[in-house]
N, C-alpha and C positions, 0 to 999 in steps of 0.2 A: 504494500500500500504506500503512494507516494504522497509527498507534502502535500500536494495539491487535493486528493483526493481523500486526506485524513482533516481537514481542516475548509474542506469548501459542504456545507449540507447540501441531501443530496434531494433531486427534486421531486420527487415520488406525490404526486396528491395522494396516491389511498395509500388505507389502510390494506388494502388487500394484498399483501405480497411477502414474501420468506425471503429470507437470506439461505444458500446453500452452503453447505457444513464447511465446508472450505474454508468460506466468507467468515462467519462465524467464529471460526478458530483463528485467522488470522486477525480477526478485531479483538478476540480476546487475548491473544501473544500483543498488540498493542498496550491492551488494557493493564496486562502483566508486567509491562518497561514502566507504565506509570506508575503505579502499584509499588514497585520497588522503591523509585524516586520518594513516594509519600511516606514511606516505609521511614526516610533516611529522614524527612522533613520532623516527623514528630518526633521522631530521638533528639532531631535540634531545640527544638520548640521547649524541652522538660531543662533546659538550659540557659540559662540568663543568659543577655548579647551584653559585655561593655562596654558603655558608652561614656569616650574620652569626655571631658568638661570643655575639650575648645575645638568639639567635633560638632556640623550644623545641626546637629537632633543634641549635643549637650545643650548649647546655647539656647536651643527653641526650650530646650528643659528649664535653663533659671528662669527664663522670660514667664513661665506657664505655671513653675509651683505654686501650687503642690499638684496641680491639672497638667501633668508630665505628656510631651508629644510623644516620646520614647514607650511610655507605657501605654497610651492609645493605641500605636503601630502594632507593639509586642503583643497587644491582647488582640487585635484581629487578626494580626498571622495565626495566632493559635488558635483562635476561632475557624480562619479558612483552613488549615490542617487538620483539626479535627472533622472536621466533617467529609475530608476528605478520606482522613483515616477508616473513619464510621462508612463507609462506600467501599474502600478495599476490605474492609472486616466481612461485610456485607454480601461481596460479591468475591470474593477467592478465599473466606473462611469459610464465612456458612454455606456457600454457593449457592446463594440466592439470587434471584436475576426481577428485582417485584417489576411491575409496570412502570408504576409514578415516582417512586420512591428515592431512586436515583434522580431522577433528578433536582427535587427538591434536595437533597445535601449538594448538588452542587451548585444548584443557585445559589445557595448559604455559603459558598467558599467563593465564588465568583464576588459578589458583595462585599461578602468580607475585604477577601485580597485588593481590591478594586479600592475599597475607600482607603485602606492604608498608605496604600502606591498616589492615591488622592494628594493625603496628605506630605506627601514625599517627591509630589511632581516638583515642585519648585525650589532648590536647594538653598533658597534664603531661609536662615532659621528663623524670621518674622515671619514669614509665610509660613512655613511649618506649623508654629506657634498659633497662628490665627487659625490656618485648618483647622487644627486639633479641638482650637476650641470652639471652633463652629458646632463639633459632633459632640462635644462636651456640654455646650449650652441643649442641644436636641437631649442629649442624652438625661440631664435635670429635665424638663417638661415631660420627658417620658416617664422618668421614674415618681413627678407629680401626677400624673395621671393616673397611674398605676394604682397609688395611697388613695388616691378617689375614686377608685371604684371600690375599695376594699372600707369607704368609710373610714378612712382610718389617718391618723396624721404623723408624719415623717418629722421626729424631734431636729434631726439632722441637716435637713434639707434648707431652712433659711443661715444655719452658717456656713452650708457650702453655695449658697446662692451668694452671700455676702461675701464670703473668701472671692469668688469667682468677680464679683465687681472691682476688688480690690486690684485683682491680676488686672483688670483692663484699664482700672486710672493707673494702677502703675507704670503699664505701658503707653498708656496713652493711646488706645485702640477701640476707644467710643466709636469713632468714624468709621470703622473699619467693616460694618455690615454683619461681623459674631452673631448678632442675635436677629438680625434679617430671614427671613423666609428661608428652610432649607432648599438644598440643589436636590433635585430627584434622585435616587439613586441611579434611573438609568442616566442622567449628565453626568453624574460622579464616574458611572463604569465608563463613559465615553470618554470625557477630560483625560483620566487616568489612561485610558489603553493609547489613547491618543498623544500623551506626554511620553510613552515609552514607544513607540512605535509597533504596537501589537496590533493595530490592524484594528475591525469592526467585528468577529465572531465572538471577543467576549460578551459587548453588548448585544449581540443576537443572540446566543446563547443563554445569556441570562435571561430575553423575553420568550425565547423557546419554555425556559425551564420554569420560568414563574407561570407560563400557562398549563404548563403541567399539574404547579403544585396548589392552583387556584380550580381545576378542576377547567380550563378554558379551552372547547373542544374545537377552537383553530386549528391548534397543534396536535391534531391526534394521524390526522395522514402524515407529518413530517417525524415523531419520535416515538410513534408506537406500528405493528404492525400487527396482520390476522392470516391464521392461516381457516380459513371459511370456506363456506359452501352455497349458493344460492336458486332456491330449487325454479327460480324466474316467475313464479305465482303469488308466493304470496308476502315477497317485497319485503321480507324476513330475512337477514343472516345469520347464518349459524355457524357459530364455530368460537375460536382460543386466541384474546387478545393476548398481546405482548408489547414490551420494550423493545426496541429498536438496537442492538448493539452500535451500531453506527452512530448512532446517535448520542449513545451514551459516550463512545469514543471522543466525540467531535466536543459534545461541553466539558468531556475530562481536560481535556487539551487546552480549553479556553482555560478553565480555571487552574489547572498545572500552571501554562505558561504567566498567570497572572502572578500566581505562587513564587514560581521560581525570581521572577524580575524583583519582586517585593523581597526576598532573601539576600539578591544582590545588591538592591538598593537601599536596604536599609543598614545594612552593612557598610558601603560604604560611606553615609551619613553619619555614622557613630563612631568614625575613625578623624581626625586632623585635616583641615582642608588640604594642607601643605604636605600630605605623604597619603590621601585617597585614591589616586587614579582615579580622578576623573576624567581627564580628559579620553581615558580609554572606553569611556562608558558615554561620553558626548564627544564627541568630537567637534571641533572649532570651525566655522565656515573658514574656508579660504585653508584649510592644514595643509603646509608641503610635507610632503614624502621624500624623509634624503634622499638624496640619490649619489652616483661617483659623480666628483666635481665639485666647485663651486658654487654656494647656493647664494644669491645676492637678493635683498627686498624688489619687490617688483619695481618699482619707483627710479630703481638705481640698476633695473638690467636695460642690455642693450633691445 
C-alpha cells in the first residue's frame, strides 16, 4: 500500500462492499507498524519531558503560573496516546474490530494532539502563553458548568478565576482576546495541521470520525461496510454491518502523524532556543545549501 493510497479516503458511496483477505491483512500489517509506534509513545508519556527555564515552553511557563503551557501540552499528548493506546489494546489484544468504536478514540486523539501542536504553532512563548490560556479560560467555564448541573458549588473555583486575572494584568494581556469566543475545534485541527504542514486529512478525518461517534449516517458509505443481500422486493437489506479497515487505517495515520509532530515539537520547545534545531524543523526562506566554492551574499555576486 503506497503513501498515496494509505492517506487519500477512498471513494466508495455504499455500504455495500468487502474488502478481500489480502486487502485486509495488509491494512492490518499497517495497523500493526502503528501499533508499535503507540506502543513506544505511552512508555514516553509515564515520563516527565524537562523543561529548560530559558526554553520557549519554560518562559510561556513563568509568564502563565501556576496555569503552566508545558502542563496543558503534556496532559493532551497523554490524552491523545491514551486513547490511542485504548484502540491498539482494542484491536490486537482483544481483537476486537467494533463498528463505531474506533473511531470515536481516534477522534479523541486527533483533538487532542491537534490542540497541543495548536498551542505550539507559534514559537513565541507569548503566544504559547496566550494559547494555553485560551483553553485554560474554556476549560474554568466548563468545569462551572459542570458544579451547575450537579447543584453544587466549587469552593475552589473563584481563587482560580482570581489567580487566572492576576496572570493577565501581570502580563498585561487584557487585549489579547483569552476570554473571547473559542476557535472551533475543527479551526484548531486546521491552524494546527496547517502550521506543521500535515496537509487536510487530519481535519477530514476528525469530521469522518465525529460523524461516527454522533451516530451521523453521512459517513456510513465512507467508514463502514456490509457484506448483504437484496432479494429486489421488498427494499429490505439483509445482512452484517462492519468497520471499514481502510478506514480505520486512514484516521490512524491522521492522528499518529498529528502524534508524532506534537512529540517533536514539543521537545524541541522545552530545550534553549540557542542549541534546539530549529532551523532543521523550519527552514528559513531564501537557505543556501553549501556547496564547493565560494558562497558570496546575493547582493555582492556577480
Amino acid at each position: 500500500m503506497n503513501d498515496r493510497e494509505r492517506r487519500t479516503p477512498g471513494s466508495e458511496g455504499s455500504i455495500l462492499r468487502t474488502r478481500k483477505p489480502d486487502e485486509s491483512q495488509d491494512l492490518h500489517r499497517a495497523l500493526g507498524k502503528l501499533f508499535s509506534e503507540v506502543e513506544e509513545w505511552h512508555r514516553l508519556t509515564a515520563d516527565t519531558l524537562s523543561i529548560h527555564p530559558n526554553s520557549a515552553l519554560g518562559i510561556a511557563d513563568a509568564l502563565n503560573a501556576p496555569f503552566r503551557a508545558s502542563h496543558a501540552v503534556s496532559y493532551l499528548r497523554l490524552t491523545a496516546v491514551d486513547h490511542l493506546h485504548a484502540l491498539r489494546s482494542l484491536m490486537k489484544e482483544a481483537q476486537a474490530q467494533h463498528i463505531f468504536a474506533p473511531y470515536s478514540l481516534l477522534r479523541a486523539s486527533i483533538e487532542s494532539a491537534a490542540s497541543a501542536l495548536w498551542i505550539l504553532a507559534d514559537p513565541s512563548p507569548r503566544s504559547m502563553a496566550v494559547c494555553s490560556l485560551r483553553l485554560e479560560w474554556a476549560n474554568l467555564q466548563d468545569r462551572e458548568r459542570a458544579y451547575e448541573t450537579m447543584d453544587a458549588s466549587d469552593k475552589t473555583l473563584a481563587l482560580w478565576r482570581a489567580e487566572f486575572e492576576q496572570v493577565l494584568a501581570k502580563n498585561n494581556m487584557k487585549k489579547e482576546g483569552i476570554k473571547a469566543r473559542q476557535k472551533s475545534i475543527l479551526a484548531v485541527i486546521q491552524e494546527a495541521s496547517s502550521s506543521f504542514n500535515l496537509g487536510k486529512n487530519p481535519a477530514l478525518m476528525w469530521q469522518m470520525c465525529s460523524g461516527a461517534t454522533h451516530g451521523r449516517n453521512w459517513v456510513t458509505g465512507m467508514l463502514t461496510m456490509m457484506e448483504a443481500t437484496d432479494d429486489g422486493v421488498s427494499q429490505v437489506i439483509s445482512g452484517r454491518l462492519t468497520s471499514d479497515e481502510q478506514s480505520i487505517v486512514l484516521a490512524a495515520y491522521a492522528a499518529c502523524d498529528l502524534v508524532r509532530c506534537l512529540f517533536q515539537v514539543q521537545a524541541l520547545h522545552s530545550r534553549p532556543a540557542g542549541h534546539s534545531g530549529e532551523s532543521f524543523v523550519r527552514a528559513a526562506p531564501g537557505l543556501l545549501v553549501p556547496t564547493r566554492g565560494l558562497l558570496l551574499p546575493k547582493r555582492f555576486g556577480s
